[in-house]
N, C-alpha and C positions, 0 to 999 in steps of 0.2 A: 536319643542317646544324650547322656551328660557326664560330662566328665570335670573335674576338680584338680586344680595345679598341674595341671600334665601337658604336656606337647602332645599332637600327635604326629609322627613322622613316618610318610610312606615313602619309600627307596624304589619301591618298583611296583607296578600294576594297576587297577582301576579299583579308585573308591567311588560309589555313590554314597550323598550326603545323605540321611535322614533329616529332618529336625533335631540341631541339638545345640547346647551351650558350650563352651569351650573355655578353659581354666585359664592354658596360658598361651598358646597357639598352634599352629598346622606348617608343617615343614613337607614339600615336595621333593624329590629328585627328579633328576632326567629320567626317563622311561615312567613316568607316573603320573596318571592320570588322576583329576578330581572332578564329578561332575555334581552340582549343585541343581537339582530341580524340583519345581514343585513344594520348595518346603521352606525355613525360614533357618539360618546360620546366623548363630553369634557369636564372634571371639572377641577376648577382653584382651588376649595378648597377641604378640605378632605375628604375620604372615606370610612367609618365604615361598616362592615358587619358581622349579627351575624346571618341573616338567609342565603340565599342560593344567590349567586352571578353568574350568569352563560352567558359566554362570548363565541355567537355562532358564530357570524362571525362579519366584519368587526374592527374598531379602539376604544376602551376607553381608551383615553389619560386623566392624572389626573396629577396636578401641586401642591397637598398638601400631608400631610400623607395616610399612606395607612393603614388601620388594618381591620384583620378579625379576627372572633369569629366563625366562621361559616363555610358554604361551600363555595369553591373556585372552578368554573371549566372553562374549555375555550377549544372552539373549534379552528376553523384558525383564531380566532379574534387576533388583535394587540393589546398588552399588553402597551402602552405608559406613563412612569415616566417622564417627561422633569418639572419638579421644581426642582430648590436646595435645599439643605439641606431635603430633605425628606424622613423622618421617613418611614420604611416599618415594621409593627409588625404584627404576627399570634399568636393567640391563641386558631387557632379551629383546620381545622380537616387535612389542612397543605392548602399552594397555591404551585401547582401546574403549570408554566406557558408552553406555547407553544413556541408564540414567543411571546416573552420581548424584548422592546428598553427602553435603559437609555442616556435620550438626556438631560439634563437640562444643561448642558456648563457650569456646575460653577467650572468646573477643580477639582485638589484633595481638595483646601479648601472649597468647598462646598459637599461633598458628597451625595447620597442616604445612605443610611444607613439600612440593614438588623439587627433590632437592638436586636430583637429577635423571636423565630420560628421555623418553616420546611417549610422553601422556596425551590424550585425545579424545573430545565427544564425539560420535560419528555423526552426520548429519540428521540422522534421525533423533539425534538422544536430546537429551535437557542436564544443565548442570543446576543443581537447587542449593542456595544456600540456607540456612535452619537457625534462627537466631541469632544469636549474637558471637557469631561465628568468622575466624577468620581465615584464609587460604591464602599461599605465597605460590603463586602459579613459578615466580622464577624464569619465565622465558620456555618453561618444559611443558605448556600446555597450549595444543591445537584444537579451533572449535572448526571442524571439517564442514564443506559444504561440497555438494554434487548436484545435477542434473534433477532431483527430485525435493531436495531440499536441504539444511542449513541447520548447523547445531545450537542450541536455545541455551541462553543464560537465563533461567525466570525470576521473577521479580526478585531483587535482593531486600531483604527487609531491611529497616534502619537498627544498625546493629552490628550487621554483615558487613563483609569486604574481601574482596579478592586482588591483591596487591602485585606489584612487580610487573613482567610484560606477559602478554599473551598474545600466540600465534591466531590470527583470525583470518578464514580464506572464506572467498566470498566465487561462487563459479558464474561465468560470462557465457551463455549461448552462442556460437558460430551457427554459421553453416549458409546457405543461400537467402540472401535478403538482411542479414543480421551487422552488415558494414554499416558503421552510424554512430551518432549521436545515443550517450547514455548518462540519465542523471544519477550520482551517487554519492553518498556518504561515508562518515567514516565512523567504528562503532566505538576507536579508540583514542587515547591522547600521547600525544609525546611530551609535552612539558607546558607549565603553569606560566601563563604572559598577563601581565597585571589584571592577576584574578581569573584571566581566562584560561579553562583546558583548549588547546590548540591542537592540532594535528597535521600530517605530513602525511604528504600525496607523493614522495616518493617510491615507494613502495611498488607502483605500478611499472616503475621502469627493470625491472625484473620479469615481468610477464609481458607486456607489450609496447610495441615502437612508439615512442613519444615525439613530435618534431616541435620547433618553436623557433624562435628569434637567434640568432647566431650568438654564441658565447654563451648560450644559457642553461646548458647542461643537457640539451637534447641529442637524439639519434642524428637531427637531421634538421639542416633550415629550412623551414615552410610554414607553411599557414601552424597556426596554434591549435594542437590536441586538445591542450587544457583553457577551461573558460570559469571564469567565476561570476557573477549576475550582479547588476547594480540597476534598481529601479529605483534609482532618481535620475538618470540619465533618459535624454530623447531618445526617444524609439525609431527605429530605420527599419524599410524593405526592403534594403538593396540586398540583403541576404539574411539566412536563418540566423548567424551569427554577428550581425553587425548591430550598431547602436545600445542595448544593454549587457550584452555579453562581452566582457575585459578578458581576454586574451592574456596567459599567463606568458612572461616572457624569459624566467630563469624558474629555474630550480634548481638552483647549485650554489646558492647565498649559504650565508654562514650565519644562522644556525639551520641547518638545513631543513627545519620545521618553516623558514622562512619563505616568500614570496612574492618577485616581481610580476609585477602587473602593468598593461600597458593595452590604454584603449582611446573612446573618444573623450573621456574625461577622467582618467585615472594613470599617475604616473607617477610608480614608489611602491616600495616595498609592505609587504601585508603577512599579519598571521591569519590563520583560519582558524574559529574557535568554534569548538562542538557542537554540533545541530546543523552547520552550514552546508549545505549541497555544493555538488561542483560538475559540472559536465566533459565529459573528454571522448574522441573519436575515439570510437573501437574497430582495430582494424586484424584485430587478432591475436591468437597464440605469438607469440616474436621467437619459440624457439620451435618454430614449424617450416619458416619458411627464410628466405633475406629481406635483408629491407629494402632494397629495392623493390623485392616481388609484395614485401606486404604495401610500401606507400603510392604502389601502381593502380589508378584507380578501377575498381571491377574486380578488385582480388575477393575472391571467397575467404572470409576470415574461419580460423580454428576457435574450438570452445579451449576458451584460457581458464584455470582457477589462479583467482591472483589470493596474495595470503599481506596483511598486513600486523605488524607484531608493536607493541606498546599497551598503556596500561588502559582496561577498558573503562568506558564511561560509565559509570554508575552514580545513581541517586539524581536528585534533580539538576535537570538541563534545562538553564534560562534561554533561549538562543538572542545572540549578541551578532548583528549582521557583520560581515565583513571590516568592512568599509570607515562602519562607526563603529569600532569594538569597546567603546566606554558606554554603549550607551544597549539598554537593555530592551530597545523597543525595535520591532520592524520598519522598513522605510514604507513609509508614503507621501506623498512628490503631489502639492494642489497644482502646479502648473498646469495650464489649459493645454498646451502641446503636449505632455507627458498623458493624456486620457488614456491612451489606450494600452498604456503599460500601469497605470495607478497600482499600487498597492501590492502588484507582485510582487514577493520574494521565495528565492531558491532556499528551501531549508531539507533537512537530512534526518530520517532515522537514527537516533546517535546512540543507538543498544545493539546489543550482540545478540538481539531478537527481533522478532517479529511484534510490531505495534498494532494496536487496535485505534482504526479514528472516530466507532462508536466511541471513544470513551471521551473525547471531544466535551469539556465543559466551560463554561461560564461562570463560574460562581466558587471553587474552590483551585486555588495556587497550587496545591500539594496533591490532587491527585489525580491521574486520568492524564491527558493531554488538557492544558488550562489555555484557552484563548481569551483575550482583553481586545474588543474591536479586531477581531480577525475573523475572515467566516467561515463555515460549517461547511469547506468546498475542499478537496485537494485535484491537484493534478498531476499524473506520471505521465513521464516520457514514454511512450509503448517502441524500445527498438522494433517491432517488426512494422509497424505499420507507419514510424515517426510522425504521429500524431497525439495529441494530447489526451488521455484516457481519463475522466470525472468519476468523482467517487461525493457524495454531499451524504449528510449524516441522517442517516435515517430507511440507506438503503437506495437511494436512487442514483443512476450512474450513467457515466456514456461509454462506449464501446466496451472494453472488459476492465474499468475501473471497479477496484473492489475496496473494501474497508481495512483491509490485512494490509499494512506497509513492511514489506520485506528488512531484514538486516542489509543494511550497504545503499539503500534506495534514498534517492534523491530526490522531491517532490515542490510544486510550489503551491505556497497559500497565497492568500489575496487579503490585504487590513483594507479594513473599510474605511476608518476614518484618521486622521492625527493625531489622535487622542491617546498617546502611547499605547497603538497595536503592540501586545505580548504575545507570545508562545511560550510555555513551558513543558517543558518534558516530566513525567515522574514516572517512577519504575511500575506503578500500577497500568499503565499503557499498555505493558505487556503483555504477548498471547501466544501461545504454543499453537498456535494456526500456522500453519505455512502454505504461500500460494506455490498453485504449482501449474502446469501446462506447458510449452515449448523451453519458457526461460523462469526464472524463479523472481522476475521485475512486474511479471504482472500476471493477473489469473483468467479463465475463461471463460464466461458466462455459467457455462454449466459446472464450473466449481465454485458459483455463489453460492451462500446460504443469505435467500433472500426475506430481505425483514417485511416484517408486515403484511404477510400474506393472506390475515382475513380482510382486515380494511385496506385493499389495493387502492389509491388514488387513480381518478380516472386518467390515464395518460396512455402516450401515441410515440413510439420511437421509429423517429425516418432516418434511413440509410443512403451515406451516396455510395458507392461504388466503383473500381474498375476491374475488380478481380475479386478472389477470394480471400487476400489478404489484403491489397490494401482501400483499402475504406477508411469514411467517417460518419457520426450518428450524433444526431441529437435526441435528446427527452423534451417534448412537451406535453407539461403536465397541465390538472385543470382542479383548479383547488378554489372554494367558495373565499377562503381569505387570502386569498392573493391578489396581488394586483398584475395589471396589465403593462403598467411602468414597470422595471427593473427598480429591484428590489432585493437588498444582501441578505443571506442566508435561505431565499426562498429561493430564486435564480443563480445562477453561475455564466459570468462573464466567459463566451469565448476566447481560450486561448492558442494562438494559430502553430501548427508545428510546421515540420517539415515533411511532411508528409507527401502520396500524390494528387491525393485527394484534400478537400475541404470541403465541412459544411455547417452552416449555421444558421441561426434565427433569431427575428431581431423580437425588441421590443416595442411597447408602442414611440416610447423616448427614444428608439432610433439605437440602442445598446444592443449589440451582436453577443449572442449567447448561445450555451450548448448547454446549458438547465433552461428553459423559458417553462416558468406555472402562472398561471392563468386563471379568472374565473370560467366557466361555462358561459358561450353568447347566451344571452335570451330573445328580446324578439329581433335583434343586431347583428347582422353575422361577425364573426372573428375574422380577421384576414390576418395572415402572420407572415410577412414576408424574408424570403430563405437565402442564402448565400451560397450558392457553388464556383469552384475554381478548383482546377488544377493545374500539374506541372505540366502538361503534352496537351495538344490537341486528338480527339477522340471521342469515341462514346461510351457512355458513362450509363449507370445508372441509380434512379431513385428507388428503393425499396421501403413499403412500409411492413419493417420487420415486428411491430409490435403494436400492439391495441389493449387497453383492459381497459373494464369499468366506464367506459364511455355509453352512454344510454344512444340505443339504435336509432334514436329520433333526432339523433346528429349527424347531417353528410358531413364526408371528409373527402374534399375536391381539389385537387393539386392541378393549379393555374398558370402554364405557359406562358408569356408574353411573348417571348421570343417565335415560336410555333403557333399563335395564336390556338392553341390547344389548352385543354383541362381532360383533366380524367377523375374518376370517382375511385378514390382509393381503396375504400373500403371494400368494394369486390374488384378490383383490380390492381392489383399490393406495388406493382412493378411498372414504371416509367423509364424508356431508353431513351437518350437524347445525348446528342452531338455538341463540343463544346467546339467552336471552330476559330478563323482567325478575327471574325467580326465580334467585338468586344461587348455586346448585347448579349452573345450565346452563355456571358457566364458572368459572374459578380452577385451585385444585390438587387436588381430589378428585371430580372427575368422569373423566377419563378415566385410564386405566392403559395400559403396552405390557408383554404377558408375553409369557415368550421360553420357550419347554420343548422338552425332545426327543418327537419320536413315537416311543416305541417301537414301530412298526407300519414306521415308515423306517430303523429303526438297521441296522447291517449284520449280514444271519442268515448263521452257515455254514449251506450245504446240501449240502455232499457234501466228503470229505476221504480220501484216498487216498494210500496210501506204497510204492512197489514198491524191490525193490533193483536196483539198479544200479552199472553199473561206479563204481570208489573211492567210494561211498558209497550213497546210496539217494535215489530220484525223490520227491517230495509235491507232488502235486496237490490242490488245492481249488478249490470252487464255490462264491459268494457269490450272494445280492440286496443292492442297494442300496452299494454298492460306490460312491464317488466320490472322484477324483482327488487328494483331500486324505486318502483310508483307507492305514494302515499298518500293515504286517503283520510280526509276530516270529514267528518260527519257535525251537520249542527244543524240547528233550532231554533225558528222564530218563535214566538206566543204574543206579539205585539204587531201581528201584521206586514212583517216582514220590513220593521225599522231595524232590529238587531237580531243577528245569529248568532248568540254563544255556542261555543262547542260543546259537543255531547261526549263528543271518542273520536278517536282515531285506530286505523286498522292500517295495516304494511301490506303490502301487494306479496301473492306467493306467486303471482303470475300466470293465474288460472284463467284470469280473465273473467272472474264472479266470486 
C-alpha cells in the first residue's frame, strides 16, 4: 500500500501493516490497535499513538515527530528516526525500544530530541547512531539492564553524539555467597575538570548502604565501602584492602563529583576521571532490608539494579590515573619494595557497552583498545569466588576470565615498563557480546568462544579446590618461543584476591604467575613449582581439569613435599591433601609439577626398508608410539655418509607406517 499527502487515522480496531509508504502520517486512538510485521513501514510525516502500537518484526522508519499516549512494544523490528529535528514525546505507558537507529545527518544542529517521557532500550536492544547524526537524550532515556544482560550503545561514529544526561542501570547479583568485593566503572560523566570527563559515584547511595569515616556523607561509621587503587604505594598483607587500596572518606564535598580520600599515602581530595575503576562492598539491595540487618556480617545480600544518570562517554578515552590526573600515563613504581604490586592499575569499561580486549593493540591510538607498554593481560574481580579471573589476548585464560568486558566492569592491567604506559579507549572496542551466566561481571567457561581451536598450544590447567564454587586455576602453557623466566605479554603475573582458595606457579626467576608458558623439557625435566594457601584449615584439592596438545611422551607428576608423595596426573586428574596448622602444608615449597619425557613413550624406529623403484627408490618404515604431532625427515648420503641433505619430509597420520 501507498499512499500520497494523506494521514491515516484509525479511531477504533485492528490494522495490520502491509509494506507501504506513507505521505504524511498515522494517527491511533484508544481502542486501536497497529500491528507492524514482517514487512517494511515508511512515514515521512508524524506519528501519534494513543491506542496500542506493536512492532513485530521487520523496519518502521518515520522522518516527523514521534508521540505516544498509549502502548509502545516491539519485537526484532527496526526502530528507524532519520528526520531532523524530530520531536520524540511519551505520555503513556513508556517506549520501550529494542533496536533504535538515529540516522537523520543533521549533525548536533539538528537534533532528535527526547523532549519528554520514559524512553528506554531493553536489555536486550542496541541503540545505533548513523552518521552524522545527533540525539538529545534530555535526562528521558534509560538503557535497562537485568539478570541476562544490558542495553548496548554501539560504536558511535565520528560525527555522532548523543547529548544531555542519560539514565544507565547496571544489575548486581545477590543471593548466597554474592556479600563482597566488586570492581566497577562508570559508563558516564558528570562534568569536564581540566580537560578531564569526571564522574560521581554517588549514585550508588540510592540502591545500597554505603559506610565510611564519620561526617562523610555515609549510612554509617565503619570500615570504607568505597576504595580507589594507587600503585605506587607499598603493598600490605595485613588485609585484602590495606596498603594500595585508599579508602574513600567523604562523599558529600562540594562539587559532589568530588572526592575525599584517605589511606597510607593519600590525604585530599580527588576527581575521578573516565576509565578509572573503583571497588566498593556489596552488601545488597538497601531497600530490602535495615541497615543494621544489611551491615550485620553473614547477611545474604538482594540483587540491586543501581541506575546512574549524566552524560555518556563517548569517543576516545585516554585513561588519566586518579592520583595523577595531569598526566596521561599509567603508574609504575621501580621501587624494589613495591615488586609485587608493579605496574598494576584499576581501570574501567567507560561505554555503555560491552568491550572487546581482542581488539587490544599496539600500533594504532585511534582504534581498538591502544596499549603503549601495557600487556596483553586483564584481571576481573570474580564476586563469587573473590578471586582474580585472567583473560590474555589470544584466547587464553584462568578461571572463567573471558575477552568480553561488560558495561559497569572494573578490571586491572599491568604496564610493563616507565616508559609512559597508555591505555586508550575508542569506540571501535565495542561489541554487542554480552556475558552472561550467574551475574553479568563474568562469563562461564562454557559460554566462551574459544580462539584458536585448530592450532590449540600445548597447555595443562590445574585446579585447587574446596568446593564447587570456590576455587582457583592456573594455565601452564608450553610454547617453543617462550621462555622459562617471566616474560610480559607471554606470562601474567599472579594477582592474589580474596578469595578461599589460592593458587599459583612460579617462574624459573622465582615470579608467581597464573599464565606461566614455557618451552617443552627436552632431555631436562621441567620442575615448576606451585603455590597453595587458603583462608581455613582443611582439605583441599588439586584437579587437573585440562590437558591439550601435549604429546603423550610427556609424564605430568605432581610432587608432594610435604606427604613425601607424587602422583602421575595424567591418569590420575585428582590430588586431596590437607592444609593444616604446620606451615609446610601450604605456601610455595610444598608442592612441585614436573614435566619429563618417558623414554619408554618416545618414538622407536622398528623396521626401515628402501627398495628401488621407478625414478627413484621406495622407503618404508615402522614406528611405536607415533602421534599426530611426529615429523619425519628423510635424507641422503652419496659421499659416504660425510653429509645428509634432505630429500622430504612427511607429517605422522599416526598409523605408525
Amino acid at each position: 500500500m501507498k499512499t500520497k499527502n494523506s494521514v491515516i487515522t484509525l479511531i477504533q480496531g485492528l490494522m495490520l501493516l502491509p509494506s507501504f509508504l506513507m505521505g504524511q502520517g498515522i494517527i491511533t486512538s484508544s481502542n486501536a490497535y497497529v500491528i507492524a510485521n514482517s514487512c517494511y513501514v515508511v512515514v515521512s510525516g508524524n506519528v501519534a499513538n494513543s491506542g496500542t502500537l506493536n512492532l513485530q518484526s521487520g523496519n518502521f522508519t518515520m522522518s516527523g515527530n514521534y508521540t505516544n499516549s498509549g502502548t509502545y512494544t516491539q519485537g526484532t523490528a527496526n526502530m528507524v528516526f532519520n528526520g531532523s529535528n524530530q520531536v520524540l514525546t511519551d505520555n503513556g505507558f513508556g517506549t520501550m525500544f529494542t533496536n533504535v537507529f538515529f540516522s537523520g545527518n543533521g549533525g548536533s544542529g539538528n537534533p532528535a530530541v527526547m523532549s519528554s517521557g520514559n524512553f528506554s532500550v531493553s536489555s536486550q536492544g542496541v541503540l545505533t547512531m548513523v552518521n552524522s547524526t545527533s540525539l538529545n537524550a534530555n535526562g528521558n532515556l534509560t538503557l535497562n539492564s537485568d539478570a541476562t544482560s544490558s542495553a548496548t550503545v554501539a560504536a558511535i561514529p565520528s560525527g555522532s553524539t548523543i547529548t544531555n544526561s542519560v539514565n544507565v542501570q547496571r544489575y548486581i547479583t545477590g543471593g548466597a555467597g554474592y556479600r563482597g568485593y566488586r570492581l566497577i566503572s562508570s559508563p558516564v560523566y558528570s562534568a569536564t575538570v581540566s580537560s578531564n570527563n569526571v564522574f560521581s559515584i554517588n549514585y550508588l547511595t540510592s540502591s545500597v548502604f554505603l559506610t565510611g569515616s564519620s561526617g562523610g556523607g555515609f549510612d554509617k561509621t565503619g570500615n570504607p565501602t568505597l576504595y580507589l587503587y594507587r600503585e605506587d604505594q607499598l603493598p600490605s598483607n595485613s588485609s585484602f584492602t590495606s596498603g594500595n587500596f585508599e579508602g574513600i572518606s567523604a562523599i558529600n564535598n562540594s562539587p559532589a563529583y568530588n572526592y575525599s580520600v584517605s589511606g597510607a599515602g593519600t590525604f585530599g581530595a580527588f576527581y575521578l576521571p573516565a576509565g578509572n575503576g573503583v571497588m566498593f562492598f556489596f552488601r545488597g539491595n538497601r531497600a530490602s532490608a535495615s541497615l543494621t540487618t544489611e551491615t550485620t556480617p553473614g547477611y545474604t545480600p538482594v540483587t540491586v539494579t543501581t541506575t546512574t544518570t549524566a552524560t555518556l562517554n563517548q569517543g576516545q578515552v585516554v585513561v588519566h590515573d586518579w592520583y595523577t590526573p595531569a598526566l596521561a600515563n599509567l603508574g609504575y613504581t621501580s621501587a624494589t619494595a613495591n615488586a609485587a604490586v608493579r605496574g598494576f592499575n584499576l581501570v574501567g569499561n567507560p561505554y555503555a557497552s560491552s568491550i572487546d580486549w581482542e581488539q587490544y593493540n599496539t600500533t594504532t591510538t585511534t582504534s581498538g583498545i591502544y596499549a603503549n607498554n601495557v600487556s596483553n593481560t586483564i584481571y576481573e574481580l570474580n564476586p563469587a569466588t573473590n578471586n582474580y579471573d585472567v583473560y590474555q589476548v589470544g584466547g587464553i585464560f584462568t578461571n572463567h576470565g573471558s575477552r568480553t568486558i561488560a558495561s559497569g566492569q572494573g578490571f586491572f592491567v599491568l604496564a610493563t615498563n616507565n616508559s609512559s604506559p597508555k591505555l586508550i579507549f575508542n569506540e571501535t572496542a565495542k561489541s554487542l557480546t554480552q556475558n552472561t551466566g550467574l551475574n553479568l561481571f563474568m562469563t562461564t567457561k562454557g559460554d566462551m568462544t574459544t580462539l584458536n581451536k585448530v592450532n590449540i598450544n600445548p597447555h595443562l590447567r590445574l585446579q585447587m579446590s574446596m568446593d564447587s564454587v570456590n576455587s582457583d586455576d592456573v594455565y601452564i602453557g608450553f610454547d617453543a618461543g617462550a621462555s622459562a623466566q617471566f616474560t610480559a605479554d607471554y606470562d601474567a603475573p599472579y594477582r592474589p584476591g580474596n578469595g578461599q582458595v589460592s593458587l599459583g606457579s612460579y617462574s624459573v626467576d622465582s615470579v608467581m604467575l597464573a599464565i606461566n608458558k614455557m618451552p617443552l623439557p627436552k632431555l631436562q625435566q621441567r620442575i615448576i613449582p606451585l603455590f597453595v594457601t587458603a583462608k581455613a584449615y582443611g582439605t583441599y584439592r588439586l584437579n587437573l581439569t585440562e590437558i591439550a596438545a601435549i604429546p603423550q611422551m610427556y609424564d605430568i607428576w605432581l610432587m608432594d613435599k610435604f606427604n613425601k608423595d607424587s602422583l602421575d596426573m595424567r591418569h590420575n586428574p585428582t590430588y586431596a591433601f590437607d592444609i593444616t596448622t604446620d606451615t609446610n602444608s601450604y605456601g610455595s615449597k610444598r608442592f612441585q609439577l614436573v614435566i619429563r619425557e618417558n623414554q619408554a613413550l618416545m618414538v622407536h624406529l622398528l623396521n626401515f626398508t628402501a627398495t628401488k623403484a621407478q625414478n627413484g627408490a621406495q622407503a618404508v618404515w615402522v614406528t611405536e608410539n607415533e602421534q599426530n604431532y611426529t615429523n619425519f625427515t628423510v635424507e641422503r648420503s652419496t659421499d659416504g655418509g660425510k653429509t645428509f641433505p634432505i630429500l622430504g619430509g612427511y607429517a605422522s597420520s599416526a598409523q605408525s607406517t
